[in-house]
Phi, psi and omega in degrees: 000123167266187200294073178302068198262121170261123170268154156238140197249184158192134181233151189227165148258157170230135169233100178270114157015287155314351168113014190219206130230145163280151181177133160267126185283226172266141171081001189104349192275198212192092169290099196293145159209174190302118190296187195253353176214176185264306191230186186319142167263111203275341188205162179201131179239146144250159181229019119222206185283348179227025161249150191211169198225144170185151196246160194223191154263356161270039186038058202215144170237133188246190199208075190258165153258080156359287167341283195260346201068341189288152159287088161296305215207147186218159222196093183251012169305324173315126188242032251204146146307136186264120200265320200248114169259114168234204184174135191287148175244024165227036178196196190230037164239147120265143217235138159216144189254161230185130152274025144257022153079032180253155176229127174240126166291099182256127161279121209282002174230008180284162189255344193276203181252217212301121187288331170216155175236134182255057164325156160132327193270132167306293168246195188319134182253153173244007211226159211188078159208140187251165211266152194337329199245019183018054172261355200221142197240128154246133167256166132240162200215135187285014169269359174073029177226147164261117224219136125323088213242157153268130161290310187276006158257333196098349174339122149301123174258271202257165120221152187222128182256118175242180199263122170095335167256100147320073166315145168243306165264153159239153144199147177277136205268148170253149219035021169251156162280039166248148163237163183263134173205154179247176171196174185263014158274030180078000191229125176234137170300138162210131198246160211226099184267024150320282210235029167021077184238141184273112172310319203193151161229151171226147223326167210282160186244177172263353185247219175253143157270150190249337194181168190212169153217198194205118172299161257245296183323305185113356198266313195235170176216164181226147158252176160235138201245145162285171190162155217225138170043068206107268163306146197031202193097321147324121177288166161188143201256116226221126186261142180243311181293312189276270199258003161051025198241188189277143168254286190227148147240154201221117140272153200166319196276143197283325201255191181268161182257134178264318179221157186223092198240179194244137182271081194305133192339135154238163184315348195228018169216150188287153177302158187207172194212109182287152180213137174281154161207182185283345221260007182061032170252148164260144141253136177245146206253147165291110183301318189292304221272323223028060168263166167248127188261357168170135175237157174251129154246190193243070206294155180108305179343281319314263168292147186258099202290324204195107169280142177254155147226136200253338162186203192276037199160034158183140205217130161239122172248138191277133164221159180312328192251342181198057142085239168250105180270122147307142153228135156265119156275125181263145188220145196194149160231161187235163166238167176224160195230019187276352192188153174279006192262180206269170161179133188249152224202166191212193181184128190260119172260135151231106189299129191275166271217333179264348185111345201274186164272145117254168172202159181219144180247079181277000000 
């Protein structure tokens, strides 16, 4: 009996910088289209199966089709590098944050500017997330406040201040009033945006977290550690119901891991958990296991700022040096004849901005 192996492929496109997208057409060519920015892409969200929003240092918020590469749309209010991008999947807004310390509301296929505006944070705000029924907006900021909005007024509801937290993320638990927040005081947070008060704090990490997500579910939240050779640089897996303590951690990345997200179930993948790094790699880790079932890297990229995940087979990362990568996953099995037990294995194949293949197997 053999050997039972599940793979995963992952094939990427780029929307670069320089004025073009790598994408393999018919025959092997390589299909130019409109970047989606001018300088580094500092952040990427999706908002259906074949649109995405994403922010830049050329203060600019775009509106591409994955799908195709084209630029619907471009959002030039700013007066700043754009830090935070999000965006509701039952409506046609989008929020994007700012190092000029504005948070803006936008219509995602409209052309004037901002539907709404959010004044108030002292410095760059960096924390983003709107609450399930998408009346209410939370921010954070590296002024060390946390701030609660009415969307449809601008209304300031709450604020709340703590001494030393430097938000880096927000994201909201789904159908709960809580959000989840990391900062660069090592700590992540959950906050109860009734009365925007912290419900739990949970043990202290050694590095600074960079970023958070939250599972479909509700059950778990995963963070990211900044890190140097090595050291730190950990993804790490968060009981959000029981026991609010660490369930796993998954190492591999050399740099800080920038971003992190949950992968939606697809029929052919075990749950996962995708992670961005500085180190220009994406990895995808088993959650329950932590094992890394594969990684790509992206030579050239360099730091890799953000993950998106668009379904269970895309995934978009934003980087500094060349732009947005589509990664596709492909899923397939193979057998092998060394033994009779099962074992599932994965494989990033990626076609590069020239066309060539690489794969990498762990």
């Amino acid at each position: 009996m053999g050997k039972l192996q599940s793979k995963i492929s992952l094939h990427t496109a780029t929307y670069r910088a320089d004025g073009s997208l790598g994408m393999p057409g018919r025959g092997g060519a390589v299909e130019l289209h409109s970047p989606a920015h001018s300088d580094a892409v500092t952040c990427v969200a999706a908002v259906s199966p074949e649109l995405c929003v994403s922010g830049g240092k050329d203060k600019s918020v775009a509106v591409c089709n994955w799908r195709s590469g084209a630029v619907l749309g471009r959002f030039v209010s700013h007066e700043h590098e754009v830090t935070k991008v999000v965006c509701t999947h039952d409506s046609n807004r989008v929020f994007s944050a700012s190092r000029d310390r504005m948070v803006m509301m936008w219509e995602l296929h409209g052309t004037s500017g901002p539907m709404q505006r959010f004044p108030g944070h002292d410095l760059v705000v960096t924390g983003l997330a709107v609450s399930p029924d998408a009346s209410q907006l939370c921010t954070g900021s590296r002024d060390n406040t946390v701030r609660k909005w009415d969307v449809e007024t601008g209304e300031c509801l709450c604020r709340a201040a703590l001494s030393r937290n430097l938000v880096t993320h927000l994201c909201w638990v789904p159908g709960e009033p809580y959000v989840i927040q990391t900062s660069e005081d090592k700590t992540i947070r959950m906050w109860d945006s009734r009365e925007l008060q912290v419900a739990h704090t949970f043990a202290g990490k050694r590095h600074i977290q960079t970023s958070c997500d939250v599972s479909e579910d509700g059950r778990y939240c995963v963070s990211s550690s900044s890190g140097f050779a090595g050291e730190g640089c950990e993804a790490t897996l968060w009981d959000l119901r029981q026991t609010r303590s660490r369930v796993c951690e998954y190492r591999g990345h050399l740099q800080t891991t920038a971003s992190c997200v949950f992968l939606p179930r697809g029929p052919a993948l075990t749950p996962s958990i995708a992670t961005s790094s500085h180190d220009s790699k994406v990895k995808v880790w088993d959650r329950d296991t932590g094992a890394c079932l594969a990684t790509a890297c992206l030579e050239g990229a360099g730091p890799l700022a953000s993950l998106a995940a668009c379904d269970s087979s895309t995934l978009l990362c934003a980087s500094f040096h060349s732009g947005i990568h589509v990664l596709q996953l492909r899923h397939c099995l193979s057998v092998s004849s060394e033994n009779s037990s099962c074992t599932r294995k994965a494989a990033f194949t990626v076609k590069r901005r020239n066309n060539q293949a690489g794969t990498s197997l762990l």
